[in-house]
N, C-alpha and C positions, 0 to 999 in steps of 0.2 A: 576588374573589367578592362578590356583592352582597347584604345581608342582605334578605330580605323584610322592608317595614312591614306591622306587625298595628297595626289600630285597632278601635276599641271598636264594636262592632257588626258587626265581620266575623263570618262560619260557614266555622270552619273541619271540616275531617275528619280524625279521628286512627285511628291505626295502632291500636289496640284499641277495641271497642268497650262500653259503659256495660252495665252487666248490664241494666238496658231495654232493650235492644236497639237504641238507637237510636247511631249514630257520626259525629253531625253535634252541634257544639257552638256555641253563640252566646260571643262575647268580652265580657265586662263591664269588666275591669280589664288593665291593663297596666303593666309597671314591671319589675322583678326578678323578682315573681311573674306570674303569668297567672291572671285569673277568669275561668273557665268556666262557662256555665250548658248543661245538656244541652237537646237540643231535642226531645227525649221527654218527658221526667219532669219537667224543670224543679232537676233539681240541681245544686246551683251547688258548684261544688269550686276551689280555689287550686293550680297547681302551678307549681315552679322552672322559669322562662325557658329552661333548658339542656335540662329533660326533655318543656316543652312543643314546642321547635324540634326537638325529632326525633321528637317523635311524630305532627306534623304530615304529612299525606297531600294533602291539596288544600285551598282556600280560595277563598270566593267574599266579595268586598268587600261590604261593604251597601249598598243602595239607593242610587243618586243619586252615588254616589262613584265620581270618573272613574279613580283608580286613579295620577294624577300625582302628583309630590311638590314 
């Protein structure tokens, strides 16, 4: 099975959504932890690699990025 790459500036969609109501998040950091910033509100929140890959729902790469590795 092949891990999805997340890079910094991907929007991804998670399985719960931010109490703004909004369930689309922009990526700032990557590493062990994941920084999130919401694309509502604008809060940025840190969570474990393990609980961000299964809360993910869908992802759109950012801009300009062909998506190859």
């Amino acid at each position: 099975m092949d891990r999805v790459k997340y890079e910094i500036g991907d929007v991804v969609r998670l399985k719960k959504a931010h109490p703004c109501g909004s369930d689309k998040w922009e990526i700032y950091r990557t590493g062990i932890d994941f920084g999130l910033k919401c694309q509502g509100c604008g809060h940025r929140v840190m969570i474990p690699r393990v609980k961000f890959e299964k809360a993910v729902r869908e992802r759109w790469p950012k801009s300009g990025s062909t998506g190859d590795a």
